[in-house]
N, C-alpha and C positions, 0 to 999 in steps of 0.2 A: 473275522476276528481282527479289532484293531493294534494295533500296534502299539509300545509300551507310549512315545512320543505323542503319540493319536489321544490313546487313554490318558494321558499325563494333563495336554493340554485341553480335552474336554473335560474334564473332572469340573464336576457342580454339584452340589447339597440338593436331593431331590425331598421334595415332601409332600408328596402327592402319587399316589400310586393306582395303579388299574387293578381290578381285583385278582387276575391271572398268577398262578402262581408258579413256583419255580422247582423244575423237574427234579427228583432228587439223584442222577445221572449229574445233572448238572451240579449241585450241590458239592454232592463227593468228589467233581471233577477239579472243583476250585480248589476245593479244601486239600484235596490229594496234591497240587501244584503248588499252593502257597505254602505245607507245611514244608515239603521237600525242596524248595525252593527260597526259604529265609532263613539268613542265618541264625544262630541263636545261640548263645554264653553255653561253652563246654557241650555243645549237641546235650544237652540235658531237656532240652525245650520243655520250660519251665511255665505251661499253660497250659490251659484248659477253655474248651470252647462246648458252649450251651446252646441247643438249635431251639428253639419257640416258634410252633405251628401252632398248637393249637389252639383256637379262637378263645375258647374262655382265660385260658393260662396269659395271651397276650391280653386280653382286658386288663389283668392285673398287671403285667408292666406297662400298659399303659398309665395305670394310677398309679403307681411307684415312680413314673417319668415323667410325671407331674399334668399328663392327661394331655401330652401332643396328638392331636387328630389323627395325624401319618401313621403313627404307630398300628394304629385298628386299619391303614388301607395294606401297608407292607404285610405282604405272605409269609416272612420270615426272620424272626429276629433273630440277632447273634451276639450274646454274650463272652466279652473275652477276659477269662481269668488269669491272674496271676497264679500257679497253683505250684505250690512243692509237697503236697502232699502224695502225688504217687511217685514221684523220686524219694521222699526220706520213706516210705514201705518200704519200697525198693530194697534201699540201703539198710534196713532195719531187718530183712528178710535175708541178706547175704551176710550179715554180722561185721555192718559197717558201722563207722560213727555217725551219729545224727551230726545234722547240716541245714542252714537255710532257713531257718526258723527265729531271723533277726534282721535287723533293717538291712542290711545289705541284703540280704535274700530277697527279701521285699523288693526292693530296687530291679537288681538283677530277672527276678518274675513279672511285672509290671513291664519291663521295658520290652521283653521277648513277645509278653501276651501284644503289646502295640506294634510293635515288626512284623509281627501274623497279621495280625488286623488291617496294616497296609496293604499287605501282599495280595489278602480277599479279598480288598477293594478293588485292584488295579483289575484282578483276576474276572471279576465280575462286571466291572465297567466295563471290561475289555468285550463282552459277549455281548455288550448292550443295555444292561441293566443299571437300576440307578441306585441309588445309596444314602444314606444320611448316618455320622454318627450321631452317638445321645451324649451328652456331656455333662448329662442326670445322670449317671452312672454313679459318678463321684458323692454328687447329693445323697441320692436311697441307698449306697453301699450297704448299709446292715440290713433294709429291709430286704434288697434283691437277692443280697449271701442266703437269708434266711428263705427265701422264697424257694430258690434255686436248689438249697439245701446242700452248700459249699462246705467241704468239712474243714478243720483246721488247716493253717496257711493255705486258704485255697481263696480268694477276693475278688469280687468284678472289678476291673479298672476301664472298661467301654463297652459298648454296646452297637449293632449296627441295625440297622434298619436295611430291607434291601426288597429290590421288586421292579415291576415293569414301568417305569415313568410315567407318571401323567400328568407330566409338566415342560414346558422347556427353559426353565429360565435361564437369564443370562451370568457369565461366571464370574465370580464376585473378583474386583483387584486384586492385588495387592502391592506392598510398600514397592521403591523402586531396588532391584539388587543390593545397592550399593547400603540399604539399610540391614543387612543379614551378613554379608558376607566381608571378612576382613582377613587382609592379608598379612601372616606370620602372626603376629599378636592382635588383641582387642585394641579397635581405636574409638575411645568413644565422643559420638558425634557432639559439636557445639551446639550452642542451642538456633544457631541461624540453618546450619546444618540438618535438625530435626525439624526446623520449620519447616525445609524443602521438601524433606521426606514426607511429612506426612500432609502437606499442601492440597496434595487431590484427594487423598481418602479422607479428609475433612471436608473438603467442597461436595466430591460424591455419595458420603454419607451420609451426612448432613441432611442435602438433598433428598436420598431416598426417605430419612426419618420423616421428613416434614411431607412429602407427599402421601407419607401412612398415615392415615386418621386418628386409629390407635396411639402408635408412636408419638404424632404431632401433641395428641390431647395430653401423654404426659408429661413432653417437655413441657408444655404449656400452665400443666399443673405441681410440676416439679420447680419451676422459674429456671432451667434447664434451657441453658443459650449454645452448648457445642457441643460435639460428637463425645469429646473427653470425658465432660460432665458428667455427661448419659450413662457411659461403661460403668461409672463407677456411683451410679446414683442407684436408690433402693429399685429404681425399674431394671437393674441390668445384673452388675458386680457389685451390690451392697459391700463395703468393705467391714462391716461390722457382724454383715451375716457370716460372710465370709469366714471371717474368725470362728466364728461358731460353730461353723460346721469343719474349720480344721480340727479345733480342739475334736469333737464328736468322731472325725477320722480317727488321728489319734489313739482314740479310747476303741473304736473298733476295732485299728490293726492289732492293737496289744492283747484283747479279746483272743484274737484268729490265730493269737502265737507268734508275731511277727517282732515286739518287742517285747522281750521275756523280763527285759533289765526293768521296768518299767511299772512288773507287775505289783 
């Protein structure tokens, strides 16, 4: 078992997996570690977590995640909800006030289901295992709710993918500290400052994009000259899709009960 330091500093995005699958001893061992072991707003632990084994059911989040490959090699998905739905029973069943069924509850369930979701990860990396989140989660939200059959205030907000590696790549930068971390207050960087900062993860990214085929053919057909570009060009973070599928959030939390003011 590596150690949290060990796990911290190998952590890398696997997507590539052997077909072996993962004992469910093991499963319950993580999940029994990281639920007892994250904190969580009021011990209400305000989640809900959805296991997908089996092969047909994962084809369809595969086509709900927009048909990543890995998805069909990983043995085991893991949906993590934001749910207040068996806290307000709870509280509905002891002849308490309803609760949590408004954007602060949203918030507050959302951030707990992501505290858990870390805790699996470490917990799992830790035994060896490799990992990827899906960050389609946010995209298919009402189809996967429906899929999954989440009842009111209960919403995916991630997804993991998890399994034996059958890859090793190398782990990806990131910016230098000094662009995260500020001391007493925000200090926000000049723009010479930001140059510095992001100096090599433009050089190295850059780099990988144009050594990728794919990548290289849309910069090439986007007229896409920098990394920047790229984020925010229709091949990455469309800022226009973008919009679109907030409004479309939006209109599903309000859906799930989560803005009642709204309705």
């Amino acid at each position: 078992m590596q150690t949290v330091s060990q796990t911290l500093a190998g952590h890398r995005s696997i997507r590539a997996f052997t077909p072996a699958t993962i004992p469910q001893a093991v499963i319950d061992e993580v999940l029994h570690e990281a639920i007892t072991g994250t904190s969580s707003s009021g011990n209400l632990n305000s989640y809900a977590v959805v296991l997908t084994r089996d092969p047909q059911r994962r084809q369809r989040l595969y086509e709900l995640h927009g048909e990543q490959d890995f998805i069909l090699q990983a043995p085991l998905l893991m949906t993590f909800c934001a749910d207040w739905y068996r806290v307000r029973e709870w509280l509905r069943l002891r002849g308490a006030r309803d609760n949590f069924g408004h954007l602060l509850g949203y918030h507050v369930a959302a951030f707990d289901a992501m505290l858990l979701s870390q805790s699996v990860s470490l917990a799992f990396e830790a035994r060896g295992y490799g990992l990827c989140y899906l960050g389609t989660t946010l995209n298919a939200m009402p189809d996967i709710s429906a899929f999954l059959e989440l009842l009111d205030t209960c919403v995916p907000v991630t997804t993991m993918a998890v399994g034996v590696p059958a890859e090793d790549p190398s782990k990806r930068d990131r910016l230098p500290l000094a662009a995260y971390v500020h001391d007493e207050r925000y200090q926000a960087p000049t723009q010479d400052e930001l140059a510095e900062l992001y100096r090599d993860r433009e050089e190295s990214g850059w780099a990988r994009y144009m050594a990728t085929p794919a990548l290289k053919a849309k910069c090439d057909e986007g007229a896409i000259t920098s990394l920047a570009q790229f984020y925010t060009s229709p091949y990455k973070y469309d800022p226009d899709e973008q919009r679109a599928q907030s409004d479309r959030l939006l209109e599903f939390l309000t859906e799930k009960g989560f803005f009642p003011g709204n309705e």
